[in-house]
C-alpha positions as CSV (number, residue, x, y, z in Angstrom):
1,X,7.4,16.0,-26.3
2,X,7.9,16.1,-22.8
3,X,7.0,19.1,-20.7
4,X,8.7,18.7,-17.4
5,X,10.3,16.8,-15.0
6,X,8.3,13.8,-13.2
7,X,8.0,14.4,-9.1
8,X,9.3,11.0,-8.0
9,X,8.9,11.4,-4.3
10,X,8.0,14.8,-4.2
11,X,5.0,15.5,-2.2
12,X,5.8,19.2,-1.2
13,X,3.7,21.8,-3.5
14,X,6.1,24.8,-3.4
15,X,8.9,22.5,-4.1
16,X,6.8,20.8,-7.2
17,X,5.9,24.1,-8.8
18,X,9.6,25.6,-8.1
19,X,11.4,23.5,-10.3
20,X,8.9,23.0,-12.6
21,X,8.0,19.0,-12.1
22,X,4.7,17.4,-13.9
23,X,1.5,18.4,-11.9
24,X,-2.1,17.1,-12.1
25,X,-3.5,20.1,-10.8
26,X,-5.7,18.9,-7.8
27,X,-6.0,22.8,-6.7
28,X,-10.0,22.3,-7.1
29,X,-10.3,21.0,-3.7
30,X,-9.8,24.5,-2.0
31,X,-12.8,25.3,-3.2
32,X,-14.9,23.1,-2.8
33,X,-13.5,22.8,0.8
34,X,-14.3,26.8,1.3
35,X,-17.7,25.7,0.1
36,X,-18.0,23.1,2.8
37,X,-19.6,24.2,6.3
38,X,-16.9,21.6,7.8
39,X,-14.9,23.4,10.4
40,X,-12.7,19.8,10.4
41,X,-12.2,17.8,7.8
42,X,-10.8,14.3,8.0
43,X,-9.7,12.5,4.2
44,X,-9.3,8.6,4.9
45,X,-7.4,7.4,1.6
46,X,-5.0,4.3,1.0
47,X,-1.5,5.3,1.1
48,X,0.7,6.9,-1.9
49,X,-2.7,8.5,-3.1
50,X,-1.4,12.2,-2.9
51,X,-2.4,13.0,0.9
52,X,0.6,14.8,1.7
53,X,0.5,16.6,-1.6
54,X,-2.6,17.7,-1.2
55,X,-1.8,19.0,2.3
56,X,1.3,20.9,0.9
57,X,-1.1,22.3,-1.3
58,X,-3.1,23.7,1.4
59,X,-0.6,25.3,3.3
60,X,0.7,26.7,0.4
61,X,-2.4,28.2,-0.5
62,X,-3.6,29.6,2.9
63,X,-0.3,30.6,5.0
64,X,0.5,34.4,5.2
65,X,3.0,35.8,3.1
66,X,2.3,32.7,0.1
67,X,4.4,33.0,-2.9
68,X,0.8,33.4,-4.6
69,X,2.5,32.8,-8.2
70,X,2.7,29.2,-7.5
71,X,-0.9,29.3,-8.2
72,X,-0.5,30.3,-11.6
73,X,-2.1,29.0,-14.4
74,X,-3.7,25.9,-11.5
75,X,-7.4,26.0,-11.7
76,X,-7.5,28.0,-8.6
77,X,-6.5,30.8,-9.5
78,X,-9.6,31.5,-11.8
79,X,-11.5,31.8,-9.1
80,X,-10.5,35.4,-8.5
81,X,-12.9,36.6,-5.7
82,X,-12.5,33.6,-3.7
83,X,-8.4,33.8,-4.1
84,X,-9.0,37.5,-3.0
85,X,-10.8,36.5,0.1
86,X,-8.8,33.4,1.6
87,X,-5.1,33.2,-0.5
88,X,-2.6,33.7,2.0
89,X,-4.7,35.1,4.5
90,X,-4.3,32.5,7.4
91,X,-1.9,31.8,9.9
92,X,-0.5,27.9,9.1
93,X,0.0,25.1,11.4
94,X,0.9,21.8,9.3
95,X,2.4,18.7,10.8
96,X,2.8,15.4,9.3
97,X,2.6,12.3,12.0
98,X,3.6,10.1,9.3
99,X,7.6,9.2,10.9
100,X,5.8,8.3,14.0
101,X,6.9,4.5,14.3
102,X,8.9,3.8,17.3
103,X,8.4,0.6,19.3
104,X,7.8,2.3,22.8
105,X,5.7,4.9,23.8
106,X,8.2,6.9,25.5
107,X,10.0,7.2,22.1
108,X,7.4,8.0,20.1
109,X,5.7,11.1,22.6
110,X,9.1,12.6,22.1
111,X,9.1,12.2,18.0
112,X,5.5,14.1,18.4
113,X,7.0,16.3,20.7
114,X,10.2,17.1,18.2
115,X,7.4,17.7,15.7
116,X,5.6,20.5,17.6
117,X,9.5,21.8,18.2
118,X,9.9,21.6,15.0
119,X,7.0,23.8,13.6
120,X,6.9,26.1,16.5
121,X,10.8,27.2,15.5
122,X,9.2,28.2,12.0
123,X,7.5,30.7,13.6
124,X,9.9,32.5,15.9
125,X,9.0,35.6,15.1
126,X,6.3,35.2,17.8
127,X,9.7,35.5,20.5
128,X,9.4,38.9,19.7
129,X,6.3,40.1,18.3
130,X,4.9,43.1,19.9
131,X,1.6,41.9,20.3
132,X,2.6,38.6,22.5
133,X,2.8,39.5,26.8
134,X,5.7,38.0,28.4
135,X,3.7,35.5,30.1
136,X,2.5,34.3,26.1
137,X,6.1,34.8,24.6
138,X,7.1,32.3,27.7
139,X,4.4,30.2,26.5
140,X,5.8,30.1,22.7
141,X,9.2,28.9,24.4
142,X,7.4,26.3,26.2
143,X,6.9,24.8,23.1
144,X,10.8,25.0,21.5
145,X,11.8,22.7,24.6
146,X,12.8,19.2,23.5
147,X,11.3,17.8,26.9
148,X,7.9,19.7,27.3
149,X,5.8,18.2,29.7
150,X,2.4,16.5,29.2
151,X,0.4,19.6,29.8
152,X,2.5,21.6,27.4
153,X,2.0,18.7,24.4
154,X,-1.3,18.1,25.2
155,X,-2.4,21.6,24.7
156,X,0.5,22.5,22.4
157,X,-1.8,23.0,18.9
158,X,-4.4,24.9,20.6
159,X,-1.4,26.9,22.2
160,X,-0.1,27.8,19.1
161,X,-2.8,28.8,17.2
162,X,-3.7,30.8,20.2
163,X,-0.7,32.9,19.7
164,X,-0.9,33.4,16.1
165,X,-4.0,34.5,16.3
166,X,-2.9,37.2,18.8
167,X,0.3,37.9,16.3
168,X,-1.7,38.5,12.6
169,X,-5.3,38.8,14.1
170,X,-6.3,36.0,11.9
171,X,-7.5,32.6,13.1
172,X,-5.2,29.3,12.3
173,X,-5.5,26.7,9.6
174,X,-4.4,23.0,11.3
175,X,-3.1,20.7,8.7
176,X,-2.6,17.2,10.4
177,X,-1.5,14.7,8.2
178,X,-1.6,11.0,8.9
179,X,-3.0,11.4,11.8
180,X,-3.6,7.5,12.5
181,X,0.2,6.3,11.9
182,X,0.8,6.4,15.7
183,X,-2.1,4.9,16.8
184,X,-1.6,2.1,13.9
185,X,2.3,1.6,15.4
186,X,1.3,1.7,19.0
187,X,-0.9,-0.9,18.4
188,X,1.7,-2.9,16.6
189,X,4.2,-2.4,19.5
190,X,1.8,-2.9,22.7
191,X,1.3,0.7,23.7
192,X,-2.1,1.5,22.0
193,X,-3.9,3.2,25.5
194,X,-1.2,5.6,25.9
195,X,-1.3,6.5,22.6
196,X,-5.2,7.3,22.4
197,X,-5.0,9.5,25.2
198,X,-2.2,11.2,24.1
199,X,-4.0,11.8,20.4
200,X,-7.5,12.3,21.6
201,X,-6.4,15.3,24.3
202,X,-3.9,16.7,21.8
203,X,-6.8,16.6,19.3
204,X,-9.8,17.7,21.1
205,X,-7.5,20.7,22.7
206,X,-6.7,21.8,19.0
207,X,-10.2,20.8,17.1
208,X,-12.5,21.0,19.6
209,X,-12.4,23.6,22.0
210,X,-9.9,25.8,20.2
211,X,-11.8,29.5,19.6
212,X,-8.8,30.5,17.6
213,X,-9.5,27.5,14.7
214,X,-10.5,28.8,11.7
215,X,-10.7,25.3,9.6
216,X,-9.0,22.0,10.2
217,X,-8.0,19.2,7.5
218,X,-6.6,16.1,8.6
219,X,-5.7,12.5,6.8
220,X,-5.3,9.2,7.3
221,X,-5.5,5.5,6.0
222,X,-8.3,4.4,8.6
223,X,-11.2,6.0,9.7
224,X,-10.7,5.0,13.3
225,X,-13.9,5.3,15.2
226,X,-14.8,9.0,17.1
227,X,-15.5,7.1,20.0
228,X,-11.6,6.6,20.2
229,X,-10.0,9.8,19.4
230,X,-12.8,12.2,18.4
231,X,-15.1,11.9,21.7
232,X,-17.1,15.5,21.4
233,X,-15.7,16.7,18.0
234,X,-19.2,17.6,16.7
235,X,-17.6,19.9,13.8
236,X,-16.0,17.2,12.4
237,X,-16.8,15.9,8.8
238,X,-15.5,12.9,7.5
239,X,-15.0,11.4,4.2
240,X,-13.7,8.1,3.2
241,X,-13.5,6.3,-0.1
242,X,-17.0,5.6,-0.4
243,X,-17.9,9.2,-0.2
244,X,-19.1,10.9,-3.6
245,X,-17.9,14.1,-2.4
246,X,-14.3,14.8,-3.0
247,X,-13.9,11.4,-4.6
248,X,-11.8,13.0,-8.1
249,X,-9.1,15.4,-5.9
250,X,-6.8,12.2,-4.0
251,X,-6.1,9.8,-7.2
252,X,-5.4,10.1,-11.2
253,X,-8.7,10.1,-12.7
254,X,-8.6,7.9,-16.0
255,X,-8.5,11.5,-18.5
256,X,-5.5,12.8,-15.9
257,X,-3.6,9.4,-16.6
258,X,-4.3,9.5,-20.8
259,X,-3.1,13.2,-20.5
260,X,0.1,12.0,-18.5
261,X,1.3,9.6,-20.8
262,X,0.7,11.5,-24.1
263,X,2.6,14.3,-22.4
264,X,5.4,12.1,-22.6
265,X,4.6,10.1,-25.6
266,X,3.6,7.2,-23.8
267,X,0.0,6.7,-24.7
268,X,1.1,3.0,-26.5
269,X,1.4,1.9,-22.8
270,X,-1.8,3.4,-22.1
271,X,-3.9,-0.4,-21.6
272,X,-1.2,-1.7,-19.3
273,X,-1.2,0.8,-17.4
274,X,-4.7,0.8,-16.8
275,X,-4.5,-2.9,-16.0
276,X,-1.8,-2.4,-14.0
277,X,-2.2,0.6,-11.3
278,X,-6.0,1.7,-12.2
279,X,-9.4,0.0,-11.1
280,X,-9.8,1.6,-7.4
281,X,-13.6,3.3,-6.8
282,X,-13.2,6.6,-4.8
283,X,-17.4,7.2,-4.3
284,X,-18.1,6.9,-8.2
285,X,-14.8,7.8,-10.0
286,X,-12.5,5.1,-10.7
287,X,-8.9,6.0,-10.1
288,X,-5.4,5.5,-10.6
289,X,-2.7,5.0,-7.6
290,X,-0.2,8.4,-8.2
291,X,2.7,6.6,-6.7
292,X,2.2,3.7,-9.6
293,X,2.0,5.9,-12.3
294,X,4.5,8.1,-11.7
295,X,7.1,5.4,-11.3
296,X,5.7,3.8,-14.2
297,X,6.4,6.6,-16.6
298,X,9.8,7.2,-15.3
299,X,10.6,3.8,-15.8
300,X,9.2,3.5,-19.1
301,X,11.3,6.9,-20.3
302,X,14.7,5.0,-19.9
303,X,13.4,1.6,-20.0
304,X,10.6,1.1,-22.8
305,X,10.6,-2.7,-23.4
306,X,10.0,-2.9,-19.2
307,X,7.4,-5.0,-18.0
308,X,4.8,-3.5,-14.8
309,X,6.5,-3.0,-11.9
310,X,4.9,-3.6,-7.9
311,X,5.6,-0.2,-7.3
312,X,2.7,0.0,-4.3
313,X,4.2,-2.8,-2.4
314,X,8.2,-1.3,-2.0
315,X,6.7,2.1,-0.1
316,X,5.9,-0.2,3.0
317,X,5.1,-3.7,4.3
318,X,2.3,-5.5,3.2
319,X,1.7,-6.8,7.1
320,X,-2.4,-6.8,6.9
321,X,-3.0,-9.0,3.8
322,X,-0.5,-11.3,5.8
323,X,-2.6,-11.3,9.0
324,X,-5.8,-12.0,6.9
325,X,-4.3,-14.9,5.1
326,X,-2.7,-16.1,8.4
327,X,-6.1,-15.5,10.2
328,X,-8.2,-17.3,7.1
329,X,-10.3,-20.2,7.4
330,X,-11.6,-22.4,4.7
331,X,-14.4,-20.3,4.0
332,X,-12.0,-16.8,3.8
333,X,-9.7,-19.0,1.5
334,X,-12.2,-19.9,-0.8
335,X,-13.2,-16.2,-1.3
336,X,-9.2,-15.3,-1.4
337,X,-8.9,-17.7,-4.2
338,X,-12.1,-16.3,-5.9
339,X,-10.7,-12.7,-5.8
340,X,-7.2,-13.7,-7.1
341,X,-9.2,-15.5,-10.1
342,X,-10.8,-12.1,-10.9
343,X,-14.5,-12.5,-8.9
344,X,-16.2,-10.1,-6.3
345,X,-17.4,-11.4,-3.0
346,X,-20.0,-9.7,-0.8
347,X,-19.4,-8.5,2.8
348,X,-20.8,-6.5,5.3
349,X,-18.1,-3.8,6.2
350,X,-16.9,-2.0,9.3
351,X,-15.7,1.4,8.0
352,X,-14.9,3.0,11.6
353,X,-12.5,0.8,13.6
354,X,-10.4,1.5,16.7
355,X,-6.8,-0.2,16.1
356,X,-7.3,-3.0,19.0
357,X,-10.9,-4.1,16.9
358,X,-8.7,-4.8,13.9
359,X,-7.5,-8.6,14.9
360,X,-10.7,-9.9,16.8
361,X,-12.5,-11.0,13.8
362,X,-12.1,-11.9,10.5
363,X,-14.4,-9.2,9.3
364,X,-12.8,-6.7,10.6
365,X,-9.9,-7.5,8.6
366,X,-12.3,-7.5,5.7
367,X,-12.6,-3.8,6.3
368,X,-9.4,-2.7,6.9
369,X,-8.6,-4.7,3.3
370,X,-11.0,-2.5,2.0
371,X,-10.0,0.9,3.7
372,X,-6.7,0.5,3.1
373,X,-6.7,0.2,-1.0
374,X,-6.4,-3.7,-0.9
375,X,-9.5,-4.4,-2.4
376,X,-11.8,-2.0,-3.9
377,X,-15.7,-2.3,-4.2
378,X,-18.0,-2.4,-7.6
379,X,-21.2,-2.0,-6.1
380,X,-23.0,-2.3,-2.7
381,X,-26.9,-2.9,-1.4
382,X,-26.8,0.5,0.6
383,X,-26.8,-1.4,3.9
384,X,-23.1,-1.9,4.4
385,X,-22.9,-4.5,2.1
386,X,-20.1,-4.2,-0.5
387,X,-18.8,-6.0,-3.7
388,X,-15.3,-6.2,-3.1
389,X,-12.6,-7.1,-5.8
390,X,-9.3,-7.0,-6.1
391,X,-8.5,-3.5,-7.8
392,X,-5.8,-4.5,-10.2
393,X,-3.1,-6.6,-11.4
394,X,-0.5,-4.9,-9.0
395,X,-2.7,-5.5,-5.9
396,X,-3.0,-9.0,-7.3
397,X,0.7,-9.7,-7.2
398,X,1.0,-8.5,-3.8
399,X,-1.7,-11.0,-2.2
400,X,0.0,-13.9,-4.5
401,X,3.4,-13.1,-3.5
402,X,2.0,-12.9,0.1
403,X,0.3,-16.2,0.1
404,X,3.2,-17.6,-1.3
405,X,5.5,-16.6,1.6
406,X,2.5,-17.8,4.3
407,X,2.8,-21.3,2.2
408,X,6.4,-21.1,2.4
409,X,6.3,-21.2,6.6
410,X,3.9,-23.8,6.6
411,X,6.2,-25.9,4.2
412,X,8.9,-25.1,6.7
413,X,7.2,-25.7,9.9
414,X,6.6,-29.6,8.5
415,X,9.9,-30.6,8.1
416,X,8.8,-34.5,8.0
417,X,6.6,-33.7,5.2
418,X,9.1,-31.8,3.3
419,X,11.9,-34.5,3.9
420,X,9.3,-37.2,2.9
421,X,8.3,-35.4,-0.6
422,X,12.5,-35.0,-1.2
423,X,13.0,-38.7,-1.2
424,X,10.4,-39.3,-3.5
425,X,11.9,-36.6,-6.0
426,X,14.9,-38.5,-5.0
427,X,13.4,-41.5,-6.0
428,X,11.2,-40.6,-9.0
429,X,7.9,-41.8,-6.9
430,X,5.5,-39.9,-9.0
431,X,2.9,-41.2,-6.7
432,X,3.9,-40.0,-3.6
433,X,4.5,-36.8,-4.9
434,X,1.2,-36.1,-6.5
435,X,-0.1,-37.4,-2.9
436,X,1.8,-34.9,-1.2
437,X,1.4,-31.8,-3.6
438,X,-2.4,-32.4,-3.4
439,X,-2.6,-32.8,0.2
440,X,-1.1,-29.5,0.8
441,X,-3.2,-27.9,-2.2
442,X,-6.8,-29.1,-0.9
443,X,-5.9,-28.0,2.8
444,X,-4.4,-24.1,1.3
445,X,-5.1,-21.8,-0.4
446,X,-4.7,-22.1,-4.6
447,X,-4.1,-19.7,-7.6
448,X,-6.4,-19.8,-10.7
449,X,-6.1,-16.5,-11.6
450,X,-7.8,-16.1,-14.7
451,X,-6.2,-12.9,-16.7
452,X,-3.0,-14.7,-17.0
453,X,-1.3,-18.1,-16.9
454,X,2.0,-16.7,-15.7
455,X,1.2,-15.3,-12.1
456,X,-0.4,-19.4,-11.3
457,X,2.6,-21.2,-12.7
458,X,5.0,-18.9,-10.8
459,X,3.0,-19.6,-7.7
460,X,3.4,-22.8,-7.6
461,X,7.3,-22.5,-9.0
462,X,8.0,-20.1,-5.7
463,X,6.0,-23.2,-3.5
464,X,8.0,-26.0,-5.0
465,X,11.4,-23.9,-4.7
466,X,10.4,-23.8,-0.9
467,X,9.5,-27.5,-0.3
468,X,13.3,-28.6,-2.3
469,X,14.7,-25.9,-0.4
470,X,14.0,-27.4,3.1
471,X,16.9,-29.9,2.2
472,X,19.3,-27.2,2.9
473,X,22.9,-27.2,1.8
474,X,22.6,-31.1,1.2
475,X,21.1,-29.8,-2.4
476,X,21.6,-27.4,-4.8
477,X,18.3,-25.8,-6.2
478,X,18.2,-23.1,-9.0
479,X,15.7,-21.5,-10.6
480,X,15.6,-20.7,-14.5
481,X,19.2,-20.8,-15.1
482,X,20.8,-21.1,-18.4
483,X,20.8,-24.8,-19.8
484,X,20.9,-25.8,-23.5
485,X,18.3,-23.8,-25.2
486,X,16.6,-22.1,-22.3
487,X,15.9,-21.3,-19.1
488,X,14.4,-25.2,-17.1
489,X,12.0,-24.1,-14.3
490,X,13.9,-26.0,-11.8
491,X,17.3,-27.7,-11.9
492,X,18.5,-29.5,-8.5
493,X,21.9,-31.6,-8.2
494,X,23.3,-33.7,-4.6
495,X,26.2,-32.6,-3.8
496,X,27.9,-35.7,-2.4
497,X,26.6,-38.0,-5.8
498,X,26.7,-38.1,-9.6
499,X,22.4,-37.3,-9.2
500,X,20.6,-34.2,-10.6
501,X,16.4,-33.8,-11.8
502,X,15.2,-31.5,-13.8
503,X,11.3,-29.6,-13.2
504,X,9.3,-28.2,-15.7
505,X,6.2,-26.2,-14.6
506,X,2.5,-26.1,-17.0
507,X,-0.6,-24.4,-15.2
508,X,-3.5,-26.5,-17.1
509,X,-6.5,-25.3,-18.5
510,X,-8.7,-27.1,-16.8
511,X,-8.5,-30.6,-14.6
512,X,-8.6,-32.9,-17.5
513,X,-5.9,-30.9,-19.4
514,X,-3.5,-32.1,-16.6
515,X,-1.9,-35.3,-17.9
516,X,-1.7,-33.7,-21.2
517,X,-0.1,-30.4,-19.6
518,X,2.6,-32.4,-17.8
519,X,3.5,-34.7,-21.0
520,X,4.3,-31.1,-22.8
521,X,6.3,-30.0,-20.3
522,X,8.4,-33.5,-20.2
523,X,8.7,-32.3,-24.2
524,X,10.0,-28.8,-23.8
525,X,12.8,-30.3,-21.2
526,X,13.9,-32.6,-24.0
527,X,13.0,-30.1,-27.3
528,X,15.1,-27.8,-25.3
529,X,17.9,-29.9,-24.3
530,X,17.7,-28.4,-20.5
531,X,20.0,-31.3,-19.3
532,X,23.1,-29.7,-20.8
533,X,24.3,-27.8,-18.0
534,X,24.1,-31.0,-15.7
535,X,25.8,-33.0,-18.5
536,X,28.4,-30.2,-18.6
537,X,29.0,-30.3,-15.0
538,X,29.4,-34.7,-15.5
539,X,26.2,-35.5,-13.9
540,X,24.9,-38.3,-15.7
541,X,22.4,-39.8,-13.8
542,X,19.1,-37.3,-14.1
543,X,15.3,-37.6,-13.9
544,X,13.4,-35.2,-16.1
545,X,9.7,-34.1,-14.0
546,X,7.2,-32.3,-16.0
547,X,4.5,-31.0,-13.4
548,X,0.9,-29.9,-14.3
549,X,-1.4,-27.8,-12.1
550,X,-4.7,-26.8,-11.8
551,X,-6.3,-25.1,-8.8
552,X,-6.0,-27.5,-6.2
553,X,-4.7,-31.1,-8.5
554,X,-1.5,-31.7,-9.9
555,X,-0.2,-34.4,-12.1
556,X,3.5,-35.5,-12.5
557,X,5.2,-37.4,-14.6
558,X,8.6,-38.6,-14.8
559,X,11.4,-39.4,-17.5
560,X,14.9,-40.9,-17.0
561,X,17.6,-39.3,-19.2
């Protein structure tokens, strides 16, 4: 029976335990954080793993005046003496950089510098606290203006804290979440230096030379190098994915997902799920994705007979697998099409980058595949060398679908070679087709993924659809529609003639399965009577294609209504 709402979306702790919504209780990390000698803290974790969450958490936990009853019945709360000592006894500063995307860098110092506004008004009591001089209360209204100058933002955390510490006699906790999303969009739009400076000031201000910081937790995707924005911070502690410690508290552990789904009597689903959305190694705990499961479940509660959805790919672009496939030589192909068949490839990793190493080197973007939840590892030599695999079949789809698009714009950039293979559909010239399908195959990169027929034949479907496509309006090119007793891979009509072809897709087992492959899919076009809907619309005159792949060969035959 189901105990609460799901949180689809909700990553703010006091809102989540409010209105009662289903929570894996991460509340474990305090501790072990209080345990920690860290005075900074920085999580590096792919996104939609429960950062923010987590952070919530924190504040929720440490701020003064806490509703401490959302901590009731967590794991947290049994630890009675350490609740005593630290629950609401801290003066909050939390900010989230994560909305940080404009395309100038004028633009984005005045989002950072709304942000600041923002959680400087939520402490206005320090306009008239009795403990503040003028000369301080004038610097807490420094920090409410809109257009503070540099000095002012630069120093604006340390600042702050400063004053709270004077108001409650308590030093500050500084959440900073996301902390790399400007640096990763100034880099994208061209204004990465200005950036830096800006973050590495702000920062070492508020981390670094800040006598009123009691402990500091930040997070972030990429572990970007200290030398770039943490020059000096010797109390700062990092962990990233490959660190044992802290690896069960950002993820659903494989017992948190079984518990999940027999709370709302999904366990049946509890294999594909597992296929789906789990498989990534935090240090030694495999984990799900939060984000995946979450949706998953909701889905599944109004829509049972559902097949997995690519939830991970719809919260943002999927920009760095495209750079590495459009970076990717033969070599880096190879190994793409090994991992998409299910094998592990070896490399030596970079796992502290500044934003403007990213792109100079294919290896690079090895690492930033790795730190950003793209791949996953199952093993290393303890020398920077890692086993890297995809994680799961979600991640999968997302670097097929990717290639896919990146063989879509090479198919459009050769617009002679596209025209050429549409005459010889035209023309039923078998030959010239197979010539030109295995051209492109042997000089890109394939799909023989080997959990699943269904993810290679629709591969090279979405290719095909892209080469007929470059006729333009001169054709008519549908995919699986309606026609007789099913649904034909590809139907394509002329408009201006009495002409239509039909395509039937088969991914062989193997190379000498293909002639065999292609004749069954020349019989399923006729068993299912797929020219119907061109005989319906009075085209008479149609060629029947059945089309066998494997890896990089393909064999085609042809049939004449």
């Amino acid at each position: 029976m189901r105990k609460c709402r799901l949180p689809i979306g909700v990553d703010n702790f006091e809102k989540l335990r409010d209105e009662n919504l289903y929570y894996v209780d991460k509340t474990l990390l305090i501790k072990e954080l209080l345990n920690s000698w860290s005075e900074v803290t920085l999580f590096t974790r792919p996104r939609r793993f429960g950062k923010s969450l987590n952070m919530s958490m924190l504040k929720s936990f440490f701020e003064v005046g806490t509703n401490k009853s959302l901590f009731d019945g967590l794991a947290i709360s049994k630890e009675t003496e350490l609740c005593a000592e630290h629950m609401g006894k801290y003066p909050v500063i939390s900010i989230s950089l994560k909305g940080i995307g404009a395309n100038t860098f004028e633009t984005s110092r005045s989002l950072i510098a709304g942000i600041i506004n923002e959680e400087a008004r939520k402490k206005r009591y320090l306009a008239e606290s009795s403990k503040l001089t003028l000369d301080e209360k004038q610097s807490y209204l420094n920090l409410l203006r809109p257009d503070m100058d540099d000095l002012t933002l630069y120093r604006s955390l340390k600042v702050l804290s400063e004053l709270l510490w004077k108001h409650w006699d308590a030093k500050a906790v500084i959440l900073i979440d996301e902390y790399d999303v400007p640096l990763d969009k100034a880099y994208h739009y061209g204004y990465y230096n200005e950036m830096v400076q800006l973050i590495r000031v702000m920062f070492g201000e508020a981390l670094k030379t800040n006598e009123f910081l009691q402990r500091a937790v930040l997070t972030g995707c990429l572990r970007v190098s200290k030398e770039s924005i943490f020059t000096g911070l010797n109390n700062l502690k990092i962990y990233s994915i490959i660190d044992t410690k802290y690896d069960e508290w950002f993820g659903f552990t494989d017992s948190e997902v079984k518990e999940m789904l027999e709370s709302y009597g999904l366990s049946e689903y509890y294999q594909t799920t597992k296929e789906w959305y789990d498989g990534y190694v935090f240090g030694q705990n495999s984990v799900y994705c939060p984000w995946d499961v979450i949706n998953w479940c909701d889905q599944l509660m109004s829509e049972p007979n559902r097949t997995p959805q690519n939830f991970w790919a719809n919260t943002s672009g999927n920009d760095m697998v495209r750079r590495f496939v459009d970076k990717s030589d033969r070599q880096t192909q190879e190994e793409i099409e090994a991992l998409i068949a299910g094998e592990s490839i070896r490399k030596k990793l970079r796992l502290d980058l500044t934003y403007n190493e990213i792109d100079k080197n294919i290896d690079n973007l090895w690492s930033v595949l790795f730190t950003t939840g793209y791949l996953t590892t199952r093993g290393s030599d303890g020398k920077g060398n890692y086993d890297l695999v995809i994680p799961n079949r979600e991640v999968n789809e997302i670097f097929i679908n990717e290639i896919q698009e990146w063989f879509s714009d090479k198919i459009h950039e050769d617009t002679a070679g596209s025209n050429l293979l549409c005459d010889a559909f035209a023309s039923g010239d078998t030959e010239a087709i197979e010539d030109y399908l295995n051209k492109w195959l042997s000089a890109s990169i394939s799909i023989r993924d080997k959990q699943s027929k269904s993810p290679a034949e629709n591969f090279y479907h979405g290719i095909l659809l892209a080469m007929l496509g470059s006729r333009g309006r001169e054709w008519k090119v549908k995919s699986n529609i309606e026609s007789g007793d099913g649904y034909p891979d590809i139907t394509v009509t002329r408009n201006e003639d009495n002409y239509g072809f039909i395509i039937e897709l088969k991914y062989a087992s193997n190379v000498n399965a293909l002639t065999e492959s292609a004749e069954r899919a020349l019989a399923q076009i006729d068993e299912k009577n797929y020219e119907q809907r061109l005989l319906d619309e009075g085209i008479t005159d149609i060629k029947k294609y059945g089309i066998a792949f494997f890896n990089k060969k393909c064999r085609v035959l042809v049939k004449d209504n």
